[in-house]
C-alpha positions in Angstrom: 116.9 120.2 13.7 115.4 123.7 14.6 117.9 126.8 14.5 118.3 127.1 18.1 120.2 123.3 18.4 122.3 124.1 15.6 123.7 127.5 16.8 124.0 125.9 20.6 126.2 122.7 18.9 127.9 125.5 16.6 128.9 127.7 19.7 129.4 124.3 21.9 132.1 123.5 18.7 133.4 126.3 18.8 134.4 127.0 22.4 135.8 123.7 22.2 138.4 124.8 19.5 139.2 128.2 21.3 139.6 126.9 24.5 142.7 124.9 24.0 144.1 128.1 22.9 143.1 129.6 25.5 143.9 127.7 28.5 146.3 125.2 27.5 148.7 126.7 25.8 148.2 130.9 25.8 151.5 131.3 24.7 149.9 130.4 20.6 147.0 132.4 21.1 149.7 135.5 20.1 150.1 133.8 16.5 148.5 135.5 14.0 147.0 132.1 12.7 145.3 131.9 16.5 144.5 135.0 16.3 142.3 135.1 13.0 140.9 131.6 14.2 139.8 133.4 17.4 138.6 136.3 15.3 136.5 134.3 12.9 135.0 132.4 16.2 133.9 136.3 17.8 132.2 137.3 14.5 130.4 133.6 14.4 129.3 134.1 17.7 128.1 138.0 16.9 125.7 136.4 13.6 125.0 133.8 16.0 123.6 136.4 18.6 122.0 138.9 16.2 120.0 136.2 14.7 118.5 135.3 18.2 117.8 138.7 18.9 115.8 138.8 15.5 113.7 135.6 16.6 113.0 137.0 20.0 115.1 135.3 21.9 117.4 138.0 24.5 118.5 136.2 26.7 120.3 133.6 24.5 121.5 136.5 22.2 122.9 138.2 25.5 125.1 135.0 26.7 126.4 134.9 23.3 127.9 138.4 23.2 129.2 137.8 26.3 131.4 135.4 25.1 132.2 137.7 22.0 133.2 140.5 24.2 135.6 137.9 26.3 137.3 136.5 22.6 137.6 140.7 21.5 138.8 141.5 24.8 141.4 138.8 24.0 142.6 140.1 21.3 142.3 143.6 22.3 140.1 144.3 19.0 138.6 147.8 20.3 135.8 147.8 17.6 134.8 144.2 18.3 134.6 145.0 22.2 132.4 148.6 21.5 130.9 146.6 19.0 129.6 143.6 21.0 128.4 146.0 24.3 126.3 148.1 22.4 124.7 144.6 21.2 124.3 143.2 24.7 123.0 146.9 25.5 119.8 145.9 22.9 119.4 142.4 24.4 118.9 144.2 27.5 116.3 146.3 26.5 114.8 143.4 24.9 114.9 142.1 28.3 113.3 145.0 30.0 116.5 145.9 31.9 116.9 149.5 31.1 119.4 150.9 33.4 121.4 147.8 32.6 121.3 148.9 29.0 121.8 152.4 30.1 124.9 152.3 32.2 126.6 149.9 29.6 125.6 151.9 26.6 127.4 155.1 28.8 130.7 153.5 28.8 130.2 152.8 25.5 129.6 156.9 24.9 132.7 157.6 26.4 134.5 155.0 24.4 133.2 156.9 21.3 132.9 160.1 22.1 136.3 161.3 20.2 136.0 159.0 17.6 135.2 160.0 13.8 132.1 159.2 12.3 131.0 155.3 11.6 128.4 152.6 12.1 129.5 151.5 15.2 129.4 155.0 16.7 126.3 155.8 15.4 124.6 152.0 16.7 125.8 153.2 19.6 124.6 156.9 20.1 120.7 155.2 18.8 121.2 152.7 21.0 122.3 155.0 23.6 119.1 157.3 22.5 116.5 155.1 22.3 117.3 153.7 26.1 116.9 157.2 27.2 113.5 157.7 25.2 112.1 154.7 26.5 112.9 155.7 30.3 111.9 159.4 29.6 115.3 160.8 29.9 114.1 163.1 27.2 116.1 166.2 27.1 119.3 167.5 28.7 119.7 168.0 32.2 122.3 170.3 33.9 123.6 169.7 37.2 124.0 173.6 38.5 126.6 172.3 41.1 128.9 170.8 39.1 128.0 172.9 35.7 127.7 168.5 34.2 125.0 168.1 31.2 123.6 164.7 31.2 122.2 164.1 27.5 119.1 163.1 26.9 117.4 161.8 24.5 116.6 163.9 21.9 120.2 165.0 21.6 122.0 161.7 22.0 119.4 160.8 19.0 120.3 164.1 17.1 123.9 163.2 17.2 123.3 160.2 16.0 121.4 161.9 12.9 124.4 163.8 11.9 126.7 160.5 11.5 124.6 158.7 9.4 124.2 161.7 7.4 128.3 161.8 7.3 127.8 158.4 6.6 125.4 158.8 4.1 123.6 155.8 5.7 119.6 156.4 4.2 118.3 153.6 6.2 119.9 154.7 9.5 118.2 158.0 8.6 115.3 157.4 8.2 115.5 155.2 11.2 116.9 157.9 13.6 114.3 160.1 12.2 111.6 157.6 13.6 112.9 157.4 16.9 113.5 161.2 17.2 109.5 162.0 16.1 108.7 159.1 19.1 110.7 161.4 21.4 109.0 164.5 20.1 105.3 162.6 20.5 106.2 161.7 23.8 107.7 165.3 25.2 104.6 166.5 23.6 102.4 163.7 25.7 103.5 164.6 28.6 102.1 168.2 29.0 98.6 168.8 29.8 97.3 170.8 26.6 99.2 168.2 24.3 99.8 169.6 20.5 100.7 167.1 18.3 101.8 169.5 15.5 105.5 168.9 15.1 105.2 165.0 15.7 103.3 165.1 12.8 105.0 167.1 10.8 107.9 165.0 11.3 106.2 161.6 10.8 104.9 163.2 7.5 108.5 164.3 6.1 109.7 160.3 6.7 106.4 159.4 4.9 107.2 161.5 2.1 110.8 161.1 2.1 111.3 157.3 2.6 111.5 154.5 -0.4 111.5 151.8 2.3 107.8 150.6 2.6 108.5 149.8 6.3 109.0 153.1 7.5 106.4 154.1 5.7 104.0 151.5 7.4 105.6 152.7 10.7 105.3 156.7 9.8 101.4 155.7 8.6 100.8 154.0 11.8 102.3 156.6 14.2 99.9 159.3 12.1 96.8 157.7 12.2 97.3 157.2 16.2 98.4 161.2 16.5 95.7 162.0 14.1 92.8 159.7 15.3 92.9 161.8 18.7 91.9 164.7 17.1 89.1 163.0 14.6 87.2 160.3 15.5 85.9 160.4 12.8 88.3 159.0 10.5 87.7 155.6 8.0 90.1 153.3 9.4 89.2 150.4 6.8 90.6 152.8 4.5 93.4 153.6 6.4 93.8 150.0 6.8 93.9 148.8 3.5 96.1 151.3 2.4 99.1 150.4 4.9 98.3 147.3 4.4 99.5 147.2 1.0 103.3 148.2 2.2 103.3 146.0 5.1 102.3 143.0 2.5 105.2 143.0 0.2 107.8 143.3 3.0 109.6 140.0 3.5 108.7 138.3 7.4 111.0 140.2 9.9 110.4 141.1 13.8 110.4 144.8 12.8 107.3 143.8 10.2 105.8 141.3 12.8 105.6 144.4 15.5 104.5 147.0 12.6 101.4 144.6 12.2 101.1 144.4 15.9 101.2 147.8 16.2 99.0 148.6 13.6 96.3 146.6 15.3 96.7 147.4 18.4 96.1 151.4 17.1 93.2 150.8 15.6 91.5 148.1 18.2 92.5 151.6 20.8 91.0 153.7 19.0 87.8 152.3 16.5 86.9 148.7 18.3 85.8 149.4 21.6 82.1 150.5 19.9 82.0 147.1 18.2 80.0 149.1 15.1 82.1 147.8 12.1 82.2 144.5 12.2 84.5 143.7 8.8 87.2 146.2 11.1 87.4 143.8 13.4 87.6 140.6 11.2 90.8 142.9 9.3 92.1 144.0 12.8 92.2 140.0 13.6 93.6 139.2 10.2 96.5 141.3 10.8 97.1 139.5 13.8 96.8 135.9 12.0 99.6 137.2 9.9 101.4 138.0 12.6 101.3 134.8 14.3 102.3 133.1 11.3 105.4 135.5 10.1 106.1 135.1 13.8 105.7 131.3 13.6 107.9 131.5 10.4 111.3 133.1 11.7 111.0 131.4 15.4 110.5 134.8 16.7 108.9 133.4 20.2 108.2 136.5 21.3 106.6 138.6 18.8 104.2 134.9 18.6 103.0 135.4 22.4 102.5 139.3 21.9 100.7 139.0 18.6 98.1 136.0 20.2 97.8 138.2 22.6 96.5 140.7 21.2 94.5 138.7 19.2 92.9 137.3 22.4 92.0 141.0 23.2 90.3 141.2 20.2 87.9 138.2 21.2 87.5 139.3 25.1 86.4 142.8 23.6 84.1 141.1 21.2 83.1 138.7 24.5 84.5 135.7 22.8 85.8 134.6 26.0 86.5 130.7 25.2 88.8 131.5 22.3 90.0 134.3 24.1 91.2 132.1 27.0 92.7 129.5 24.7 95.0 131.9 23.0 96.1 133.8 26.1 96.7 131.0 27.9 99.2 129.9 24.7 100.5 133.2 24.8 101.3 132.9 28.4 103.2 129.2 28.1 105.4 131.2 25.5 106.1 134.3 27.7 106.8 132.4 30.5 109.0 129.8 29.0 111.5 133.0 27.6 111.4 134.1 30.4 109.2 137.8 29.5 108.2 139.2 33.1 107.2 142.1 31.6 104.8 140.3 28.7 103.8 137.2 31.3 102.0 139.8 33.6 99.7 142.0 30.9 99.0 138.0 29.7 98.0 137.2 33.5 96.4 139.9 33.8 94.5 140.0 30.5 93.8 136.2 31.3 91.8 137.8 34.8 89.6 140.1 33.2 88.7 137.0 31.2 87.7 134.7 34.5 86.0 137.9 35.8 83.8 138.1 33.2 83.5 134.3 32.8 82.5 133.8 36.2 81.1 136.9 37.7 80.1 135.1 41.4 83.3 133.4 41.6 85.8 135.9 41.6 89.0 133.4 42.9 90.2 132.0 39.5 90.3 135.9 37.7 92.1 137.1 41.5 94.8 133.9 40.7 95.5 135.7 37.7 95.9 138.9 38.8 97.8 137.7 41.7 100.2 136.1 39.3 100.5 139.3 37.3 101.2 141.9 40.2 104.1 138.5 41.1 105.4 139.4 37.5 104.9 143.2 38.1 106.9 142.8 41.3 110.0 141.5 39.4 110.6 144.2 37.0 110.7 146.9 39.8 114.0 148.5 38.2 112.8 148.7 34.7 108.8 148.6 35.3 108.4 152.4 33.8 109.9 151.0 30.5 109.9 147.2 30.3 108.2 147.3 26.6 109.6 149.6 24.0 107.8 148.7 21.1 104.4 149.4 22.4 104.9 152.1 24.5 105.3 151.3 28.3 102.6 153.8 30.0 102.6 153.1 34.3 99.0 154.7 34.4 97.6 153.1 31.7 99.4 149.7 32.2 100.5 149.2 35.8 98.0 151.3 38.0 95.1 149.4 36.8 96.2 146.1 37.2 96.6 146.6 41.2 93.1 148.7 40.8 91.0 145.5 39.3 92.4 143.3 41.8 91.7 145.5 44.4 88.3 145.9 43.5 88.1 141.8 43.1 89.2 141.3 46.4 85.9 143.9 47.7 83.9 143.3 45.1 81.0 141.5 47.9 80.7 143.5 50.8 78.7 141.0 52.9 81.5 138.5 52.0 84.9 140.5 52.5 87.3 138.4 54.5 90.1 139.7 56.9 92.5 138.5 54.6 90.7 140.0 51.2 91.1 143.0 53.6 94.4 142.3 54.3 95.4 141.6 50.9 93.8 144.8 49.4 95.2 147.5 51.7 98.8 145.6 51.1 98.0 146.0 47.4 97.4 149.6 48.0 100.4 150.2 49.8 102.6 148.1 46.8 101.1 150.5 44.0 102.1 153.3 46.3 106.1 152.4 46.3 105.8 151.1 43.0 104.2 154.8 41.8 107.3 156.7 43.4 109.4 153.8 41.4 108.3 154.7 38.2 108.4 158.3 39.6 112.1 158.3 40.4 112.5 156.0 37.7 114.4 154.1 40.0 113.3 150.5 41.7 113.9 149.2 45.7 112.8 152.6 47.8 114.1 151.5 51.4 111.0 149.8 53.4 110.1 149.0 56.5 107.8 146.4 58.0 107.1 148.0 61.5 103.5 147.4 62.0 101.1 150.5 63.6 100.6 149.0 67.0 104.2 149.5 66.7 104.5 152.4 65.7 101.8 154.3 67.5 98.9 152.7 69.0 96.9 156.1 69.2 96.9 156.1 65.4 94.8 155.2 63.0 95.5 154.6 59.8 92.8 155.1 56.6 92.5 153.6 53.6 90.4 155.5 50.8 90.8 153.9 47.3 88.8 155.3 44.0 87.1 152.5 42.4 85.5 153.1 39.1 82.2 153.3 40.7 82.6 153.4 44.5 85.0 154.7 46.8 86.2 151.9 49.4 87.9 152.9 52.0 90.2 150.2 54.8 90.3 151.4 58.3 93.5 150.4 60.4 92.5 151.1 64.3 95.4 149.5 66.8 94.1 146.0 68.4 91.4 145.8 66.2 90.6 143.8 62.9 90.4 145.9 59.6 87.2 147.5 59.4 85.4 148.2 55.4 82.9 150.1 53.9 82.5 151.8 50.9 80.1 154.7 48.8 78.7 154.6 45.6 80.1 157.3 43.6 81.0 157.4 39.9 84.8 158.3 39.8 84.5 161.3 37.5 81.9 162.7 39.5 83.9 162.1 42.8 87.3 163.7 40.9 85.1 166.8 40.4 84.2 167.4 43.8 87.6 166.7 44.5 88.6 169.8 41.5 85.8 172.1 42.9 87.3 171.6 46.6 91.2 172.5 45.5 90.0 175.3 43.4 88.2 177.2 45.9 90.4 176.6 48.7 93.6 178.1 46.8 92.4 181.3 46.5 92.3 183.9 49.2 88.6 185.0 48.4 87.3 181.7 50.0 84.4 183.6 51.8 82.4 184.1 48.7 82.4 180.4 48.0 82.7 179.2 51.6 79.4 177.9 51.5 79.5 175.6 48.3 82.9 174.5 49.7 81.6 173.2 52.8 78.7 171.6 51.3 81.2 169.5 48.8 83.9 169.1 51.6 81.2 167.1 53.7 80.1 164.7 50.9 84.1 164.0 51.0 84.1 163.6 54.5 80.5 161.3 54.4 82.1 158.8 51.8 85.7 158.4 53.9 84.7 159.1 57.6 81.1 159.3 58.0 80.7 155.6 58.4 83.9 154.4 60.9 84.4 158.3 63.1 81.8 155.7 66.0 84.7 153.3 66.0 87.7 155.6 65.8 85.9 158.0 68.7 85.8 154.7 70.7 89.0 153.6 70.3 90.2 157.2 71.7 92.6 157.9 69.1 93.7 161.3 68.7 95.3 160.9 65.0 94.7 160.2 61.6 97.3 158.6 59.4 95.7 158.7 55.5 97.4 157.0 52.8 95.5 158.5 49.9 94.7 158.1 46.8 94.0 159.8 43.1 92.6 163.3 43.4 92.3 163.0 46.9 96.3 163.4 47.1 95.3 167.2 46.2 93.7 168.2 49.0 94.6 168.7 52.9 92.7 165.8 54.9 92.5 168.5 57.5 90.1 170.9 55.4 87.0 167.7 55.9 84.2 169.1 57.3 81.9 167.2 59.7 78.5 169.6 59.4 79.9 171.6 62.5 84.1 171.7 62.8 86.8 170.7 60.4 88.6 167.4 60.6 91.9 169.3 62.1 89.8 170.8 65.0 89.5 167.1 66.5 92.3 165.4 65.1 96.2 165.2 64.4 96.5 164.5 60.5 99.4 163.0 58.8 100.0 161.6 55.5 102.3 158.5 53.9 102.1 156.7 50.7 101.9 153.8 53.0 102.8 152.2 56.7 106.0 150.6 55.0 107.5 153.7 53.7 107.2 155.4 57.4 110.5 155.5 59.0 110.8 154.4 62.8 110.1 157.0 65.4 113.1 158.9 67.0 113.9 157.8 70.7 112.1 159.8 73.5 113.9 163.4 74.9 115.1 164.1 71.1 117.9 167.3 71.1 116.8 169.5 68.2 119.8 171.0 66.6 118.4 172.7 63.1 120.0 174.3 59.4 118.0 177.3 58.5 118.3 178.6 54.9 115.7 181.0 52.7 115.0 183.7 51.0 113.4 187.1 51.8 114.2 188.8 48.7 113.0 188.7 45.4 115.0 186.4 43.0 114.5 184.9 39.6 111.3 186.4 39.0 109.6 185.1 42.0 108.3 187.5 44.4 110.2 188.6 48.2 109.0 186.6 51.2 109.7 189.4 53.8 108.9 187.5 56.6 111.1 185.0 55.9 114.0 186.5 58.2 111.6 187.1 61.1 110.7 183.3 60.6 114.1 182.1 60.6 115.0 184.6 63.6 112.3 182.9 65.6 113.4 179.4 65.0 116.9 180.2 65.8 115.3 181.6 69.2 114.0 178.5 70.0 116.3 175.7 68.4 120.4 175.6 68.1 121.0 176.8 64.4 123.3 177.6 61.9 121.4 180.1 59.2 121.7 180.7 55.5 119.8 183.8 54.4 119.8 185.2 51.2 122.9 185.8 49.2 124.1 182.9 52.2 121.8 180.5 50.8 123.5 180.2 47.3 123.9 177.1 45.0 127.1 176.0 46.1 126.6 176.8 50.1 123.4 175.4 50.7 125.5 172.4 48.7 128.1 172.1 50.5 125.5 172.8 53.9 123.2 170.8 53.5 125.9 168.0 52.8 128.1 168.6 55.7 125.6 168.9 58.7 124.5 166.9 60.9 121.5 168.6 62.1 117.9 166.8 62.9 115.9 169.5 61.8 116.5 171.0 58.0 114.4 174.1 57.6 114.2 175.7 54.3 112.1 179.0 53.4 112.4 179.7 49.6 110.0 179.5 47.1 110.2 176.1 45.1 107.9 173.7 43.4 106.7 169.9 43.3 105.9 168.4 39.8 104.9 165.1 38.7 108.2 165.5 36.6 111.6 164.8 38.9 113.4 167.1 37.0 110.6 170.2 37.4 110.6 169.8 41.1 113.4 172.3 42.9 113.4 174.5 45.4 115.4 178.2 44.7 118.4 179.5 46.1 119.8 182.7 45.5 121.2 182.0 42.3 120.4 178.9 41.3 117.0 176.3 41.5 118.2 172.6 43.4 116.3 170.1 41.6 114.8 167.1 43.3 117.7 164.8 42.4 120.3 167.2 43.7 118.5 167.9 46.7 118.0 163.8 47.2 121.9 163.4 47.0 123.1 165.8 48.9 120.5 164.5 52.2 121.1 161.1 50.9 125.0 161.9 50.9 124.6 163.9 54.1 123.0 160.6 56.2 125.7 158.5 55.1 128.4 161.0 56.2 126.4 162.0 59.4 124.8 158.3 60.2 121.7 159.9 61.1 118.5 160.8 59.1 117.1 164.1 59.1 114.1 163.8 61.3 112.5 166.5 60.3 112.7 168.5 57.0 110.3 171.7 56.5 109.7 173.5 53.3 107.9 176.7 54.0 106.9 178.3 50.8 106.9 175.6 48.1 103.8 174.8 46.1 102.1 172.0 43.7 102.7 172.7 40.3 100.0 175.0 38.8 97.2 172.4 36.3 99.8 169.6 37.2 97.8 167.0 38.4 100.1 164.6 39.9 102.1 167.1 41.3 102.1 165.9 45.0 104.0 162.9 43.4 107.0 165.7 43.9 106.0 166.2 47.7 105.6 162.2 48.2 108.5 161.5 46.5 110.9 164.5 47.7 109.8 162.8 51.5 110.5 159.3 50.7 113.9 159.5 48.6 115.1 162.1 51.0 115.0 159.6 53.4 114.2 162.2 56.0 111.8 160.9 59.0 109.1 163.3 58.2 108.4 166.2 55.6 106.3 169.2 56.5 105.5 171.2 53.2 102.9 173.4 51.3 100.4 172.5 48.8 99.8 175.8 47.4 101.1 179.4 47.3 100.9 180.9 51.0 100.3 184.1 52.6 104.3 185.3 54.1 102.7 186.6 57.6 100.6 183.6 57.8 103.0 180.8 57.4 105.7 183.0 60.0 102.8 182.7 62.5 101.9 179.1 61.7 105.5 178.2 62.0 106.5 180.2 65.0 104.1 178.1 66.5 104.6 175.1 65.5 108.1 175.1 66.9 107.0 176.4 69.9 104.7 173.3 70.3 107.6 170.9 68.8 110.1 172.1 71.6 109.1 174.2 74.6 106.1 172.4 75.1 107.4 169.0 73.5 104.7 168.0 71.4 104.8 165.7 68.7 104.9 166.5 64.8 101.5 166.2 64.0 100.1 167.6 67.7 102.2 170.7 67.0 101.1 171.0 63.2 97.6 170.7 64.5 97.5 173.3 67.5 99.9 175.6 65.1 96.5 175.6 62.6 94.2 176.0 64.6 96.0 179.0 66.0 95.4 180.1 61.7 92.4 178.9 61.9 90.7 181.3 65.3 92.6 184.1 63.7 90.3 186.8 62.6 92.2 187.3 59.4 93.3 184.2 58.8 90.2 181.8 59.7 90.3 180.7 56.3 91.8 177.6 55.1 93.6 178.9 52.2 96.2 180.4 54.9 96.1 177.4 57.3 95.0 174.2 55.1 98.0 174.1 53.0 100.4 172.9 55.3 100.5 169.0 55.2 102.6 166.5 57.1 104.3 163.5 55.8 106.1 160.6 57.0 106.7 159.7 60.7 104.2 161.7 62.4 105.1 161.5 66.1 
């Protein structure tokens, strides 16, 4: 009889005895006899789960604590209760559900967070460190409101350090120690000039320190992947045969199973893809065998699918693509059968790039696949930034593509693209978009919509441009008309270049030395996107242009295209959205603008004064029914309290501030503070609920992209979307202060005297800029962008 039977008839059994206890006659269940009877069944049942946590099995292991917890909770046995939530905390993550695991290993925290040094407390503040580390919660955050420190990572984890060092607990060291260089590799990772330096010194000191030949392995591995980066060069048959000897005389366990794993998944990464050495490959597959087979051994299900997996990789790199298929397709039965989501779609989507290279003219098997995988993708939406802890989860890397290659499927034949293909791929496009502010927020279910454009605005069209790896496609949405295609040949790094040139001249105020060369480059963007489908869209009399872009192009204004004779904002209203489903409806006709006005014309912080910022707001107040914050007004704890109680439709703020692809570095600057992204989310979000009304319009007049931050309009996107405001009108670059007061007196006198919409009052407010004989340029008028509802 196979393990799993015999702990099912042992728990079956034992319920059975505890339940008469229980429910027929509670009154013995005080007895101390009961009692140890009950106690004896709750530390069964904890072995019991352990062991199918060890064998890869989560879910099983979670329904077992849970019945622990219930017999502890009994016999209101505090440690057994702490005890058995930090446990269901780590079947969780085994699971992929994170913020499960977080908010249960919290309570736990608190629980602990008086107590005196011991295992269960320092299980718990790992635990409780290594959920934050895996959803980049990395280091402390402080709420400036409320003066509250969440803890991240690297402290939670450093606490943790100093009670097994009361405790005098080597292995827990040395394990802590691990997970604290993983959070220092990862902090380093996530800046642009990345310097492993003090990752490695740490892995070195467990190397050196360490007699268990695990951790060693582990150290070894992390090392060779830090230190690979910086020399190709390095013999990794040597490498390999000398880990190789610690992994070897370690007894079959999961944590050995995923060190082999591991160690072949570094090494296929960073040596196979040249296919030059091919005794490296024949050891990288061996160390997969073993895995398989010590995975095989303990029942660990699991660590079996991810192990032929990777194997599998192995062959479809080496274009072995029979065997390949038969062990990912035996992967995938396991995955599936667990259930593993988050393992089930790389398998489906591994399993596609097999059929697509298998069958290169019949592309519908390999879109199956990927179909399947973006089904699995679709499930994990609350954890999908961290749904795999032991092989680093990496959204770019190993979410982004997978929508990408289907996309590119579904248009791979241009004389043979289907409405629905068409369909399919621009619904695709919009799905990575919601997912990408997901992982961004690391949060899952943004609010949506499913108000088609005809709906919404039938003098709109809407524009598709996605960056293949060697074309740019681009899906044209014109009301009462199918979906039109076409796309360029372009290699992507060549396009991303143009792309860089463009957004480095046009954020500097000396454009008219390099107007020339900027024009030139600005066309070949405007020939691959608009070139082909402006006969279609100057038919259809449509007088705006909704883009949901794409990569680099998410850097740029849309309005700075250039046509050979005008720019794209001399002909056009232009508005932006990470996709149709993320626009809010429109406001009812004859709206009643009420607004908040709040900035800064002083210097504060370091950051230069913005002397036009009181003119600006004097204007607007002219114009609009306001209540104004300025200056020493527009502190911390009044904008707060502000922002949170009013009810107007218009919030316009002029302080400097800052969008970053990291939440936590996007903010905008009051007088004595900075209110971060998430702040500035709750109090709107907090604000709707009280009011019952959305903001429908939100301005930031002097905020920027973060400087050599690539992603930073994620900040801009996602500051619009989580807000839940109607539509965002910000900057994506430093601006000129007697520009922007011009370019905004305007646009409110288009918005309400003449009663324009959004984007028709954006438009005439830059070309206003853009005839000015000082500011013609578009570094003064290009920078404002509009996004969300844009009527």
């Amino acid at each position: 009889m196979k393990r799993s039977k015999i702990y099912l008839t042992t728990i079956l059994f034992s319920i059975c005895n505890i339940l008469p206890i229980i429910v027929i006659n509670p009154a013995r269940s005080n007895t101390a006899a009961n009692n140890a009877a009950l106690l004896r069944t709750a530390q069964t049942l904890n072995q019991q789960g352990a062991d199918y946590l060890a064998t890869g099995k989560p879910k099983l292991a979670l329904d077992i604590w849970q019945r622990a917890n219930q017999i502890y909770t009994l016999l209101q046995d505090q440690e057994g209760i702490v005890g058995t939530e930090i446990n269901q905390a780590q079947a969780f993550q085994s699971l992929g559900f994170y913020r499960q695991s977080l908010s249960l290993l919290q309570t736990v925290q608190t629980k602990l967070q008086k107590e005196p040094s011991s295992p269960v407390k320092m299980k718990g503040l790992l635990s409780l460190g290594n959920t934050l580390k895996s959803l980049r919660v990395l280091n402390n955050r402080v709420d400036s409101s409320t003066k509250k420190v969440d803890i991240g990572a690297k402290d939670t984890l450093m606490a943790a350090l100093q009670v097994a060092i009361d405790l005098q607990d080597k292995i827990a060291i040395n394990q802590i120690k691990m997970s604290l260089a993983n959070t220092t590799e990862i902090i380093n990772n996530q800046t642009e000039d990345s310097n492993p330096a003090t990752a490695i010194q740490q892995y070195e000191e467990i190397k050196n320190t360490t007699s268990s030949p695990l951790f060693k392995a582990q150290a070894d591995i992390n090392l060779y992947r830090l230190q690979s980066r910086q020399n190709t060069q390095l013999n990794a048959l040597q490498f390999l045969a000398s880990i190789k000897k610690d992994l070897d005389i370690i007894p079959p366990s999961r944590s050995t199973i995923y060190a082999y794993i591991n160690l072949a998944k570094t090494i296929q990464k960073n040596q196979l893809d040249s296919f030059k050495d091919q005794e490296l490959v024949n050891q990288v597959g061996q160390l997969l065998t073993t895995a398989i087979t010590q995975s095989r051994n303990i029942q660990d299900s699991r660590g079996e699918a991810q192990a032929l997996g990777a194997l599998a990789e192995i062959y479809r790199i080496n274009g072995q693509h029979k065997y390949a298929q038969t062990l990912t397709e035996q992967a995938l039965i396991i995955a599936e059968s667990l259930p593993a989501p988050d393992l089930a779609y790389r398998l489906q989507w591994q399993r596609g790039k097999i059929m697509a290279a298998v069958n290169s003219k019949d592309t519908t098997p390999a879109i199956n696949a990927y179909r399947q995988a973006v089904g699995h993708l679709k499930s994990l939406r609350n954890d999908l930034n961290a749904s795999d802890a032991e092989l680093q989860f990496s959204f770019r890397d190993s979410v982004e593509p997978v929508y990408r290659e289907l996309v590119g499927l579904l248009l791979k034949d241009e004389s043979k693209i289907s409405t629905e293909n068409l369909n399919a791929a621009r619904d695709l496009m919009e799905s990575l978009q919601v997912a990408e502010l997901e992982n961004y927020f690391r949060q899952g279910c943004l609010e949506t919509y499913t108000v088609q454009l005809d709906k919404i605005d039938r003098s709109a069209t809407v524009i598709y441009p996605i960056v293949l790896p060697d074309r740019i496609a681009v899906i044209t949405s014109i009301p009462n008309q199918k979906l039109t295609y076409h796309s360029r040949p372009i290699a992507e790094d060549n396009f991303n270049r143009i792309i860089e040139n463009i957004q480095t001249i046009i954020t500097k105020p000396e454009f008219v030395r390099q107007e020339s060369s900027f024009k030139s480059e600005s066309k070949q963007v405007y020939d691959l996107l608009m070139a082909p489908v402006m006969a279609k869209i100057q038919k259809s009399n449509n007088k705006t242009l909704v883009f949901v872009l794409d990569g680099a192009l998410r850097n740029i204004p849309m309005s700075v295209l250039y046509d050979g004779n005008k720019y794209l904002i001399e002909n056009y209203n232009i508005a932006l959205t990470p996709g149709l489903q993320l626009v809010p409806p429109p406001e009812t006709a004859n709206r009643q603008y009420k607004a908040l006005l709040g900035g800064i014309s002083e210097g504060r912080q370091g950051y230069p004064a913005l002397p036009e910022v009181q003119k600006e707001l004097d204007y607007i107040s002219k114009l609009i029914p306001s209540q104004k914050l300025l200056n020493n007004e527009f502190s911390q704890n009044k904008a707060s309290s502000n922002l949170a109680a009013d009810s107007s439709s218009i919030v316009h703020l002029a302080t400097h501030g800052e969008f970053s692809s990291d939440p936590a570095k996007t903010f905008l600057l009051t007088w004595d503070n900075q209110l971060n992204l998430n702040q500035l989310n709750n109090l709107l979000q907090n604000r709707n609920l009280q009011s019952g009304k959305a903001i429908d319009l939100l301005v930031l007049s002097a905020c920027q992209t973060a400087t050599g931050d690539k992603h930073a309009t994620l900040g801009l996107a996602g500051m619009a979307v989580s807000a839940r405001t109607k539509s965002t009108i910000a900057s994506l670059w430093s601006v000129n202060d007697q520009s922007t007061r011009l370019l905004m007196n305007n646009f409110y006198e288009n918005l309400t005297i003449k009663k324009l919409g959004k984007a028709e009052s954006l438009k005439l407010a830059q070309q206003s800029l853009l005839r000015h004989p000082d500011y013609r340029s578009p570094f003064y008028w290009a920078p404002f962008v509009l996004v969300g509802n844009w009527q």
